[in-house]
PALO-626155 format. One record per residue (C-alpha): residue number from 1; residue in three letters; y, x, z. Coordinates in Angstrom, 3 decimals. Each point is the difference from the previous one (the first is absolute). Layout:
PALO-626155
num/residu/py/px/pz
NUM/Ala/Y/X/Z
...
***
This chain:
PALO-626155
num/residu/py/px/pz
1/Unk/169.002/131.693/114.847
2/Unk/2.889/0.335/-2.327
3/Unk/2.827/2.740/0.371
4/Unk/-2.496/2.411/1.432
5/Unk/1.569/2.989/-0.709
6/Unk/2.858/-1.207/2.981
7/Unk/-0.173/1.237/3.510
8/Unk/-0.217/-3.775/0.906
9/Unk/-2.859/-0.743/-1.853
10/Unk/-1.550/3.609/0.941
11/Unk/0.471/-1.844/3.553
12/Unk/-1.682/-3.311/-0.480
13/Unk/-2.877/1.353/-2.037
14/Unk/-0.759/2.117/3.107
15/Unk/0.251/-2.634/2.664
16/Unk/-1.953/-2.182/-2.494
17/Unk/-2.823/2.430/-0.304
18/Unk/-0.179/0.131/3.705
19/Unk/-0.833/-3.137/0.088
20/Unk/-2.967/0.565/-2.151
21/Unk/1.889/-1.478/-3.626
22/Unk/-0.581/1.272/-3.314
23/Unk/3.589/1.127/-1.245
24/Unk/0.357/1.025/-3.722
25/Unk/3.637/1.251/-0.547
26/Unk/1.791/-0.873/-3.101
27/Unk/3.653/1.561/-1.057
28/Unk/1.349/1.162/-3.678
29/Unk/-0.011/3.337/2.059
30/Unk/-2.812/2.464/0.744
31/Unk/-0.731/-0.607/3.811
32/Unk/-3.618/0.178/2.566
33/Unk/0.360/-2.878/1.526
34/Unk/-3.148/-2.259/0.668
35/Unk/-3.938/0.397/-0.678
36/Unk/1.441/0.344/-3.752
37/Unk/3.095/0.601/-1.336
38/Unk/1.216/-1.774/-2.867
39/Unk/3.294/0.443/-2.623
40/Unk/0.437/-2.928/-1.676
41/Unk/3.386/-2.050/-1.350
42/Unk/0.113/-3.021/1.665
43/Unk/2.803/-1.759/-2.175
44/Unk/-3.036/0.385/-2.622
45/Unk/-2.221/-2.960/0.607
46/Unk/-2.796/1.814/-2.301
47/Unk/-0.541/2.904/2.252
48/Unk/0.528/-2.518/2.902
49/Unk/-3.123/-1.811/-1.589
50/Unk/-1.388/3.498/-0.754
51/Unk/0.447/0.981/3.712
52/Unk/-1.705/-2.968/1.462
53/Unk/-2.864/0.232/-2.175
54/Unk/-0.636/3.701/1.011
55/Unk/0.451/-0.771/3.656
56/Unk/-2.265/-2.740/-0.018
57/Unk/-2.634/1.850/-1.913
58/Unk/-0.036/2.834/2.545
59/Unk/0.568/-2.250/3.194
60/Unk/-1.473/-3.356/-1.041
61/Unk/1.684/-3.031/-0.692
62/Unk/1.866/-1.182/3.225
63/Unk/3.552/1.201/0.441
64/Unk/0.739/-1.331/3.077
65/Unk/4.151/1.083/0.161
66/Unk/2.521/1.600/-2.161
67/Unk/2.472/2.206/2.570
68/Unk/3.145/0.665/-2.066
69/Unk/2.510/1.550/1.658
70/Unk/2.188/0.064/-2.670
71/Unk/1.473/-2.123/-2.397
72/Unk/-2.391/-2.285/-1.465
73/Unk/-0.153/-0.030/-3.717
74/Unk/-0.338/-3.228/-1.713
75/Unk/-3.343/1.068/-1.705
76/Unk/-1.767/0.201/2.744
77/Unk/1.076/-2.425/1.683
78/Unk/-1.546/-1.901/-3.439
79/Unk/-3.027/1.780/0.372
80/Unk/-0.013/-1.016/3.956
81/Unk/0.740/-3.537/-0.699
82/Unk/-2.576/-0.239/-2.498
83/Unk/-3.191/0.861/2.487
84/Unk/1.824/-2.105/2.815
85/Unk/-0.005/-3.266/-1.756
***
């Protein structure tokens, strides 16, 4: 989930969780949000890449959804596109 350090994030993580999801929070600021919180840039499609790879090395390979509820920055949305096609 990007943006993680917001309250709105904070909120969807939770309800997410509850649901029995996986949530790993990602913001450029120091936050707790999700099974493991994250700081990465996401304008910077290597730590995008970077990201991913760690995620799916500790999770396994299937993201199933990107929540981002925040602006979306064009590098991930490169990175998204890329695994969708």
């Amino acid at each position: 989930m990007t943006g993680a350090a917001s309250s709105l994030a904070e909120t969807i993580a939770e309800q997410l969780t509850s649901e029995g999801a996986t949530v790993v929070g990602v913001d450029l600021r120091d936050h707790r949000v999700g099974a493991q919180a994250r700081q990465a840039d996401l304008t910077n499609e290597d730590q995008v890449s970077d990201l991913f790879a760690t995620i799916k090395n500790d999770f396994g390979p299937a993201v199933d959804s990107v929540t981002v509820p925040a602006a979306t920055p064009a590098s991930l949305m490169r990175w998204w596109g890329k695994r969708c096609t």
